[in-house]
C-alpha positions in Angstrom: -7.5 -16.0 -24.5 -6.7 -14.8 -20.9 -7.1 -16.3 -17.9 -7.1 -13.7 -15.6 -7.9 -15.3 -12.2 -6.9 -19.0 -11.1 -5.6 -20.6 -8.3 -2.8 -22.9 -10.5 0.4 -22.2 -8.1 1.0 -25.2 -5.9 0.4 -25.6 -1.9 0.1 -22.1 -1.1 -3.8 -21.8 -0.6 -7.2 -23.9 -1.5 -5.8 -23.9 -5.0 -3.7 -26.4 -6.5 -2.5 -29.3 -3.9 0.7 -30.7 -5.5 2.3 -29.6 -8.8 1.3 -32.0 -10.6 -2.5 -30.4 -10.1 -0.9 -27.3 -11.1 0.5 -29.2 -14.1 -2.7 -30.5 -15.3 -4.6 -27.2 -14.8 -2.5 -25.6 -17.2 -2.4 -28.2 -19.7 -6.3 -27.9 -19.8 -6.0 -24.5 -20.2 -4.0 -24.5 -23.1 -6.4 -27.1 -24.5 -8.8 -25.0 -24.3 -7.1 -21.7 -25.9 -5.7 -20.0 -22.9 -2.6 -18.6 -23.8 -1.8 -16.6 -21.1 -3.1 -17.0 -17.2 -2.4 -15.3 -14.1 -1.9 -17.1 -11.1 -3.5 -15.0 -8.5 -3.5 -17.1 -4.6 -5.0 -15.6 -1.9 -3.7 -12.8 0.1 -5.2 -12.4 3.8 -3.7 -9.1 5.7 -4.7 -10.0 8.6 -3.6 -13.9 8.6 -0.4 -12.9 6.5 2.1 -10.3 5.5 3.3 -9.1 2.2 7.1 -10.4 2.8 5.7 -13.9 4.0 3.4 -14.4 1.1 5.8 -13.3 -1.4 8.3 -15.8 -0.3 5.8 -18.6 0.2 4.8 -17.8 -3.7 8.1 -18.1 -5.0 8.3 -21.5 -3.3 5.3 -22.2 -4.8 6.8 -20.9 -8.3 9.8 -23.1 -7.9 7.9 -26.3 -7.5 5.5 -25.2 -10.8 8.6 -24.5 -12.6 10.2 -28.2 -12.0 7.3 -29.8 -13.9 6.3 -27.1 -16.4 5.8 -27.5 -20.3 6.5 -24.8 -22.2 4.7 -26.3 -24.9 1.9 -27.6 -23.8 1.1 -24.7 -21.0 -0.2 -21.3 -20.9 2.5 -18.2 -20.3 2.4 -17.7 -16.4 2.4 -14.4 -14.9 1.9 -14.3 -10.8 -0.5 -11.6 -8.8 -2.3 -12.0 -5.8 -6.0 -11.6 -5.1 -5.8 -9.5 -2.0 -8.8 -9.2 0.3 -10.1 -5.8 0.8 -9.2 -4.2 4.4 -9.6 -0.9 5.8 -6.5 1.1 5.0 -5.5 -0.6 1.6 -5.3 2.6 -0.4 -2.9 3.9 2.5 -0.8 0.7 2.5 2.9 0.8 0.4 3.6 -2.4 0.9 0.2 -3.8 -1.3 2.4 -2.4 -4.3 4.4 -5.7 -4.2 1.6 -7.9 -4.9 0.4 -6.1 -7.9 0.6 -8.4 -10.8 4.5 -8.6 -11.6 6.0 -5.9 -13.6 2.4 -3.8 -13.8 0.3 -1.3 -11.5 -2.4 -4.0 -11.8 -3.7 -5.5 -8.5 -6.9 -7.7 -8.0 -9.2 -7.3 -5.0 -11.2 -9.5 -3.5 -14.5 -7.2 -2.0 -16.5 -7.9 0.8 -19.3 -10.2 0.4 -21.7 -7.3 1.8 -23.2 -4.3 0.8 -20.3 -2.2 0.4 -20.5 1.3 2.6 -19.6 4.5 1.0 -15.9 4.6 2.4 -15.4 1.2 1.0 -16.3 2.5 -2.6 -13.9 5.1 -1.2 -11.1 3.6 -0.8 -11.2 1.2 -3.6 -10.9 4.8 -5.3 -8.5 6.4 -3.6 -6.0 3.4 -4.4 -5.0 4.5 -7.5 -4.9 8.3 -6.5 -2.4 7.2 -3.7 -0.7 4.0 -4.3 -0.4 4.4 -8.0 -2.2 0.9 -8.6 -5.1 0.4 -10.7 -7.5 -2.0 -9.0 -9.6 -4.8 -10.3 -12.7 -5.6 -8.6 -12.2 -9.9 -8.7 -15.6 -11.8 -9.6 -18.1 -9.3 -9.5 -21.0 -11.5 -9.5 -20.3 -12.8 -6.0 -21.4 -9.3 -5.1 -23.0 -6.8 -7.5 -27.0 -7.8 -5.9 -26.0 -6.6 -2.7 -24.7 -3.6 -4.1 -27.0 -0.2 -4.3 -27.9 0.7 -7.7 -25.4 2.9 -9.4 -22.7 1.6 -7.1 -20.6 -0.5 -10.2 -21.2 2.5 -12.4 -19.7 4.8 -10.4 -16.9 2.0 -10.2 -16.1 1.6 -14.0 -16.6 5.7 -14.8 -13.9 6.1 -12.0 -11.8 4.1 -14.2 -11.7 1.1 -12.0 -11.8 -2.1 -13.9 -13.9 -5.6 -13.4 -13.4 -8.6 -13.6 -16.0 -11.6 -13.7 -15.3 -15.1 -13.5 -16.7 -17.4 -16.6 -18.9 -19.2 -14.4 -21.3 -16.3 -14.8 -21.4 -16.9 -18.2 -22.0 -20.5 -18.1 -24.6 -21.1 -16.0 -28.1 -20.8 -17.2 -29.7 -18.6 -14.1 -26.9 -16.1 -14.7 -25.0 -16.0 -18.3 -28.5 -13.7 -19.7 -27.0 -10.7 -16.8 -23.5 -11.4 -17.4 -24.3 -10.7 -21.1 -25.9 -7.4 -21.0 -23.1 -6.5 -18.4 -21.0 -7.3 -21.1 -22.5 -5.7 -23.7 -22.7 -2.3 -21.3 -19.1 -2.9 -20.8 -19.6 -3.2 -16.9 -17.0 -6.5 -17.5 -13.3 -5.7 -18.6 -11.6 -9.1 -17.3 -12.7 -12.7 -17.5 -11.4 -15.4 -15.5 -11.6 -19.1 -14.3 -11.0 -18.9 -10.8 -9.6 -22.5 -11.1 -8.9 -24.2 -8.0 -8.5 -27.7 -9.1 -9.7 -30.0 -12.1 -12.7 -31.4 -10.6 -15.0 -29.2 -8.6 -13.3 -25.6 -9.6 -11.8 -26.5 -12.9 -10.8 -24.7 -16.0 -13.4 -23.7 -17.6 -12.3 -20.5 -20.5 -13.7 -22.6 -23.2 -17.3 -22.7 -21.9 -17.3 -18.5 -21.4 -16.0 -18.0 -24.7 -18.5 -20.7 -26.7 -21.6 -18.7 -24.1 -20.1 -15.0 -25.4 -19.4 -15.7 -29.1 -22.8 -17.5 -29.2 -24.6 -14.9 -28.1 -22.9 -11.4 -29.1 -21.1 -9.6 -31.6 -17.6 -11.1 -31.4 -16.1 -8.1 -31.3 -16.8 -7.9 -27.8 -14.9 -10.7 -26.6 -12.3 -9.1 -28.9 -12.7 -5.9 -26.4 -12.1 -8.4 -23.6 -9.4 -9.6 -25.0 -7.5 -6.6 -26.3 -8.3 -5.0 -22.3 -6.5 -8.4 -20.8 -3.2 -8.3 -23.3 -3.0 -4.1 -22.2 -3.2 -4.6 -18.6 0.0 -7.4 -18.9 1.7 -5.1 -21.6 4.6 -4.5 -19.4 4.0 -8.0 -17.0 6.6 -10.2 -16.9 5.6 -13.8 -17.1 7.4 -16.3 -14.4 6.7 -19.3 -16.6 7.0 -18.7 -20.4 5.3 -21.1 -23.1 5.9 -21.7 -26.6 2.0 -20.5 -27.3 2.9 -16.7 -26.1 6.0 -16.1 -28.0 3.7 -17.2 -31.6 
């Protein structure tokens, strides 16, 4: 499996507090079949800039890398989750916090009904900025949404991700199936924070998907994840990935 959202690098948002967090997130990860995850902290544009964040991830990167066990740990590749601002299809610079080595970049939405020039310029990113986006948990957001609004999204080529939550719990996993199932869902992810509250939690989407549908389609979800980090370049590699 892939992980395609967590919070796993050390002291560098409301992820991870200490390595050693970081350390035991990915060791439950692996125990539960994640082979590769992507770290994705939070990007604010208007609390940080792309040079700052970078170099407070690499810090963060370093510190993961003095405890980290190849064989007991997921691959790591490092993203961002960017919040969405006005002017983010315009901005050459967001191309550094795609996830390394891809055109891949995950976007955080606005917890609000979207306006036709924010559906805009979530399309317009990859027209001019080269970058493919991926809407993060669409869940938080797809009931405030006007109908049609996410399939407009996915037939413009724009991918989604949802986190497994959705498929876990009992008052949502029956929509996140049939979202599935319509392939309105391309990515799944944790969104692991830490390993109480917010913590890993693959397992649980996986047992809810292959329960419930064919298993081709988490096949599809998984065959979509190991294309989009084709060309990535993991910053932490395991034992498990090179299999």
């Amino acid at each position: 499996m892939v992980d395609f959202h967590s919070h796993i690098l050390p002291e560098i948002d409301d992820g991870a507090e200490t390595p050693e967090i970081s350390a035991a997130m990915l060791a439950e990860s692996y125990n539960q079949g994640v082979e590769k995850i992507v770290a994705t902290p939070h990007f604010y544009p208007g609390r940080d800039t792309p040079q700052r964040f970078l170099a407070r991830r690499e810090k963060a990167i370093e510190k993961l890398q003095e405890i980290y066990d190849p064989i007991r740990s997921p691959a790591v590749y490092a993203g961002a989750e960017v919040a969405f601002f006005t002017g983010l299809s315009r901005s050459e610079a967001m191309t550094e916090l795609c996830v390394v080595g891809t055109r891949y970049m995950l976007i955080e939405m606005p917890a609000s009904r979207w306006s036709d020039k924010t559906v805009e310029e979530i399309l317009s990113i990859e027209n001019n900025l080269s970058i493919k986006p991926i809407v993060a948990h669409i869940e938080r957001y797809i009931f405030l949404q006007e109908k049609g609004t996410l399939e407009h999204l996915v037939n413009s080529g724009v991918l989604i991700q949802s986190n497994a939550d959705f498929f876990c719990a009992f008052r949502s996993r029956r929509k996140a199936i049939r979202m599935l199932e319509q392939e309105k869902i391309h990515l799944i992810g944790s969104d692991c924070h830490n390993m109480t509250t917010r913590a890993p939690n693959m397992a649980k989407a996986d047992e809810s998907i292959s329960s419930r549908l064919n298993p081709f389609c988490m096949e599809r979800i998984i065959g979509i994840s190991e294309k989009v980090l084709e060309r990535a370049r993991p910053i932490l590699k395991s034992v498990v990935s090179d299999k």
